[in-house]
KOLNU-501689 format. One record per residue (C-alpha): residue number from 1; residue in one letter; x, y, z. Coordinates in pm, 1 decimal. Example, Ala and Ser with C-alpha at 12.3 -4.5 7.8 and 13.67 -1.06 7.14 Angstrom:
BEGIN
+-----+----+----------+----------+----------+
:   i : aa :       px :       py :       pz :
+-----+----+----------+----------+----------+
:   1 :  A :   1230.0 :   -450.0 :    780.0 :
:   2 :  S :   1367.0 :   -106.0 :    714.0 :
+-----+----+----------+----------+----------+
//
This chain:
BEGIN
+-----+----+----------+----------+----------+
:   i : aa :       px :       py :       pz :
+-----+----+----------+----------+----------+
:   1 :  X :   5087.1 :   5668.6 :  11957.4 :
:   2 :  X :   4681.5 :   5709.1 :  11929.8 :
:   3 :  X :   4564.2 :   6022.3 :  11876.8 :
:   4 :  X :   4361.8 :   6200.2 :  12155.9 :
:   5 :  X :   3990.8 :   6159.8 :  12038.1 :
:   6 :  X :   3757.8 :   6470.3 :  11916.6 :
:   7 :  X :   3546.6 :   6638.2 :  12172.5 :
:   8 :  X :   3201.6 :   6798.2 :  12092.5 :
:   9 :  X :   3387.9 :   7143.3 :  12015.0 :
:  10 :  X :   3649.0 :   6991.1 :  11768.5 :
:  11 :  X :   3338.3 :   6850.5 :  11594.5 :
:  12 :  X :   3128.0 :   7086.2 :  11580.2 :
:  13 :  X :   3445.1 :   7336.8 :  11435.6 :
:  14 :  X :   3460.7 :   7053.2 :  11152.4 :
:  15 :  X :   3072.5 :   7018.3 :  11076.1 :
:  16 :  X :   3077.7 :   7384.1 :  11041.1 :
:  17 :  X :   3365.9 :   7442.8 :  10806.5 :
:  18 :  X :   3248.0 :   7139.2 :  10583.6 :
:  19 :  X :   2934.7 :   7333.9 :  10558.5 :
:  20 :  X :   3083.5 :   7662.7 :  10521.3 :
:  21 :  X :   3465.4 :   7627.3 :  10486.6 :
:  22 :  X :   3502.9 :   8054.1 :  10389.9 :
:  23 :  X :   3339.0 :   8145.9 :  10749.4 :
:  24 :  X :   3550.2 :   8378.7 :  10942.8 :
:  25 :  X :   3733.5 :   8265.3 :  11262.4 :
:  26 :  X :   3532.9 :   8498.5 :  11453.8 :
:  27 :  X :   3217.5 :   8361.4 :  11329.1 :
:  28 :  X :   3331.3 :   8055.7 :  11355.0 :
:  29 :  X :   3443.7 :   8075.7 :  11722.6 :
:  30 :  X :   3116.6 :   8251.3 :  11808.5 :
:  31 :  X :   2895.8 :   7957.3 :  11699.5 :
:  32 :  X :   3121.3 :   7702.8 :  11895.9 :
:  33 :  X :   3119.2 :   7916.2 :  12200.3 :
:  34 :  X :   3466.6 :   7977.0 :  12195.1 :
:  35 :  X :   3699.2 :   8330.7 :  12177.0 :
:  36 :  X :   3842.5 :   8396.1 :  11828.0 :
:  37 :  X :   4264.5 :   8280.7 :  11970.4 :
:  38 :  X :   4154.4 :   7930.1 :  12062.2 :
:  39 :  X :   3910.6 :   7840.4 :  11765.7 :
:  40 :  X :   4196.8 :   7941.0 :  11537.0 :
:  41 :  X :   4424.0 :   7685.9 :  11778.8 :
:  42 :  X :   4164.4 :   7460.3 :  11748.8 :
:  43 :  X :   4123.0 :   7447.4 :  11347.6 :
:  44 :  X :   4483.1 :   7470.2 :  11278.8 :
:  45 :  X :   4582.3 :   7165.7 :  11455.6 :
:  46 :  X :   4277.6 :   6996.5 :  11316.4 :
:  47 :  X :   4459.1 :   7069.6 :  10970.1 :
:  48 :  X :   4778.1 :   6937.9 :  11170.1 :
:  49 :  X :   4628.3 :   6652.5 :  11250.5 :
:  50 :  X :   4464.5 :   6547.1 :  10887.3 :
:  51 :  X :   4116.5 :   6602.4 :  10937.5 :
:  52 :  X :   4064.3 :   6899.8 :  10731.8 :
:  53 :  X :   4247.4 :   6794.4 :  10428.9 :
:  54 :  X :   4172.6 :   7100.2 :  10210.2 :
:  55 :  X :   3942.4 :   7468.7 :  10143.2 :
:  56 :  X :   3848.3 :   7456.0 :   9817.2 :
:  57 :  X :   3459.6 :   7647.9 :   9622.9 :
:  58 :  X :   3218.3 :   7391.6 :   9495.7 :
:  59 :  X :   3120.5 :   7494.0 :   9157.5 :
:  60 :  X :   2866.0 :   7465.2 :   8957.6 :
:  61 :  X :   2938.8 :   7262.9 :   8639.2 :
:  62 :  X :   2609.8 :   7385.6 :   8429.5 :
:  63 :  X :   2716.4 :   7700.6 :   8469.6 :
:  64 :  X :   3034.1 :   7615.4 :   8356.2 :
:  65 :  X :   2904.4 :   7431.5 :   8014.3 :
:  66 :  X :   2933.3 :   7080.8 :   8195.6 :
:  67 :  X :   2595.3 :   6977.8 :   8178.9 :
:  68 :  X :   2601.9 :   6565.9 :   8193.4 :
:  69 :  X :   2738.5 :   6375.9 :   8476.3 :
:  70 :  X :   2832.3 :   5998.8 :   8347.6 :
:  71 :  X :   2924.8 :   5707.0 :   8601.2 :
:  72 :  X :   3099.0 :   5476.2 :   8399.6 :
:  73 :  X :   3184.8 :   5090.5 :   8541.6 :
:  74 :  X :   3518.6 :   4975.1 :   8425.3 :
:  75 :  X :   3668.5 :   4589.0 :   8437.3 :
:  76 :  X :   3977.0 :   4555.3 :   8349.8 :
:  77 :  X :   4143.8 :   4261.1 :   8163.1 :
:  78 :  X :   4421.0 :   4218.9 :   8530.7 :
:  79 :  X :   4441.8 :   4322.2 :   8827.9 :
:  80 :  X :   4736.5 :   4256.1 :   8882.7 :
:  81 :  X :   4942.5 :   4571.9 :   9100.6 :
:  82 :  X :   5112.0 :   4742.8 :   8805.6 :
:  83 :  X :   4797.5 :   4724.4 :   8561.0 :
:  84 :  X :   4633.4 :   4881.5 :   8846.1 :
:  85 :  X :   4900.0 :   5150.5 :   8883.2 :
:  86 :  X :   4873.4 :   5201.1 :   8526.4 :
:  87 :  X :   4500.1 :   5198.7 :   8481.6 :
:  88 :  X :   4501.4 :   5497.7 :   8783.3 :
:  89 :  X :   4765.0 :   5665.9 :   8612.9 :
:  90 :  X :   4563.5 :   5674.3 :   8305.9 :
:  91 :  X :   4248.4 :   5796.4 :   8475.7 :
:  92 :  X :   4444.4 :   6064.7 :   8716.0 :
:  93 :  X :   4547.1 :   6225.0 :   8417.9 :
:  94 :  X :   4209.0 :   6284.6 :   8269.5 :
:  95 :  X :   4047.8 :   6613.5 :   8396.7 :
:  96 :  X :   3672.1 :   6467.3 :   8275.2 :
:  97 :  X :   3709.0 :   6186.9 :   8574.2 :
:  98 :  X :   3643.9 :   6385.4 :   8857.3 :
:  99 :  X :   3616.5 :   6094.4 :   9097.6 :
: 100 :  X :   3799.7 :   5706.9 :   9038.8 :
: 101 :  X :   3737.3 :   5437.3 :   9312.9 :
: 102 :  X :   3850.3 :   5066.8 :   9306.8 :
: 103 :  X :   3604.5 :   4832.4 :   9373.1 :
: 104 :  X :   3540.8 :   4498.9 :   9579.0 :
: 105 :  X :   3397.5 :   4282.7 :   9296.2 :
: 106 :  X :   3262.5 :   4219.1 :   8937.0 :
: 107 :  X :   3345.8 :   4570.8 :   8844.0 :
: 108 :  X :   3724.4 :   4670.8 :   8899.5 :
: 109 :  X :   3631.1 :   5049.2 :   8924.2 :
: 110 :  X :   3345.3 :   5340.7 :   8931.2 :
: 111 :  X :   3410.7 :   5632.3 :   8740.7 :
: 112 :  X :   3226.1 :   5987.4 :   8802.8 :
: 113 :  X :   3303.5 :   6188.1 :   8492.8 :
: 114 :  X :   3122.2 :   6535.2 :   8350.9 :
: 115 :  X :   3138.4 :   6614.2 :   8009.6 :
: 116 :  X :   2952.9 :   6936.6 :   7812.8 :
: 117 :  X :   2723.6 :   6705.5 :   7637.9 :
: 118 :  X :   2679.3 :   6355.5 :   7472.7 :
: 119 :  X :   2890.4 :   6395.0 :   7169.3 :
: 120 :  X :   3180.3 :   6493.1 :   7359.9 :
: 121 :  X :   3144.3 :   6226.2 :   7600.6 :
: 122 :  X :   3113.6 :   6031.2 :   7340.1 :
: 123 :  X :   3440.0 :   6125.9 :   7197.4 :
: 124 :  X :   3583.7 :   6098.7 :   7560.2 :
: 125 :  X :   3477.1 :   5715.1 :   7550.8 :
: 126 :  X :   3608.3 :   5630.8 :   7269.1 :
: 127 :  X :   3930.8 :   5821.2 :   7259.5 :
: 128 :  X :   4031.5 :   5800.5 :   7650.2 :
: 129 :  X :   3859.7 :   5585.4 :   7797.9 :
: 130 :  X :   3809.6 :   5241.2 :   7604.6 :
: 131 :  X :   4158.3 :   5253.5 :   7512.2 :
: 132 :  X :   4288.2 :   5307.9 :   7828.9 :
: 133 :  X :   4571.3 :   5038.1 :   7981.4 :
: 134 :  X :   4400.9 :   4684.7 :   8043.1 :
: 135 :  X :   4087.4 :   4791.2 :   8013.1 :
: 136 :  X :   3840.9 :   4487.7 :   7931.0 :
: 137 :  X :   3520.8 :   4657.1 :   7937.0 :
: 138 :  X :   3322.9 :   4961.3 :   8014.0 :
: 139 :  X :   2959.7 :   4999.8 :   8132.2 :
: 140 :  X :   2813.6 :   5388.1 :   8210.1 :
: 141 :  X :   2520.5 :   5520.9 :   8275.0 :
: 142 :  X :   2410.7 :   5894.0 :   8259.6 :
: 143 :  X :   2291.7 :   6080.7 :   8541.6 :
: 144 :  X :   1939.0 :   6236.9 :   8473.0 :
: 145 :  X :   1863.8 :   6393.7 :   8825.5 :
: 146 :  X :   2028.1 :   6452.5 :   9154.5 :
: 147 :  X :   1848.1 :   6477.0 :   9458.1 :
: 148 :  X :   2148.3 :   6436.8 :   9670.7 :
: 149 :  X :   2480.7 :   6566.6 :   9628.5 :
: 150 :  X :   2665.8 :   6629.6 :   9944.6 :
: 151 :  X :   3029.9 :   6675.6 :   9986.8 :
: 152 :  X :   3213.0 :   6548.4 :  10327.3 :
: 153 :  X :   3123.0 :   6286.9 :  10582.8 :
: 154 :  X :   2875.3 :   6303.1 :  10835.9 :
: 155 :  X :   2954.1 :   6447.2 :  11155.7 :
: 156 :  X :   2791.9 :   6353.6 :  11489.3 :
: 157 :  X :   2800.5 :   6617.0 :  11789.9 :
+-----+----+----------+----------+----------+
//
């Protein structure tokens, strides 16, 4: 059964919590023009429903003593389903990956990683990474600004 499409209040509930997800209901119903008992109806069955998967704080990984970003591009030797499995597996486990994506292509997966600084990247590399299961080769590149860095997906009224 299809679900019943999003109208221009459900969206507008969703734009707003991705920008703000610690907004009170109240607010919240205010700015879609709605009373406080059927914005709360309205956001918990948008949970219900999967499109708010999670609330969570953005922090701020300078200010935390992660100062590099890395974006490493990993082939692996098969890609065959269980080296793939395994490979993930790996990865999943290591808190320094903070994002893993397979890929369409020459390179079998992108890897976003932070680390505090080059040395301990570095040791990250060499110790996790490059010996990781079926791993044929690894290419990264360090991040030295971002002008963009926007969580979510867009959302049209």
């Amino acid at each position: 059964m299809a679900q019943a499409p999003l109208d221009s209040i459900d969206r507008k509930i969703l734009a707003i919590l991705q920008r703000d997800g610690r907004i009170t209901n109240v607010d919240l119903a205010a700015e879609v023009g709605l009373t406080a008992p059927p914005c709360l109806r309205r956001v918990r069955t948008l949970e219900e429903r999967g499109f708010i998967k999670s609330y969570h704080a953005r922090l701020n990984g300078a200010q935390l003593d992660y100062g590099i970003t890395i974006f490493a591009m990993v082939s692996l030797k098969s890609q065959a389903e269980d080296a793939l499995r395994a490979f993930e597996a790996h990865v999943s486990a290591l808190p320094e990956v903070r994002e893993c994506h397979m890929l369409n292509g020459e390179i079998d997966f992108v890897l976003k990683i932070v680390a505090h600084d080059l040395q301990s990247f570095q040791a990250f590399l060499t110790s996790k990474l490059t010996p990781a299961p079926n791993v044929a080769s690894v290419k990264t590149s360090l991040t030295i600004r971002t002008c963009k860095d926007e969580m979510g997906v867009p959302i049209e009224a």
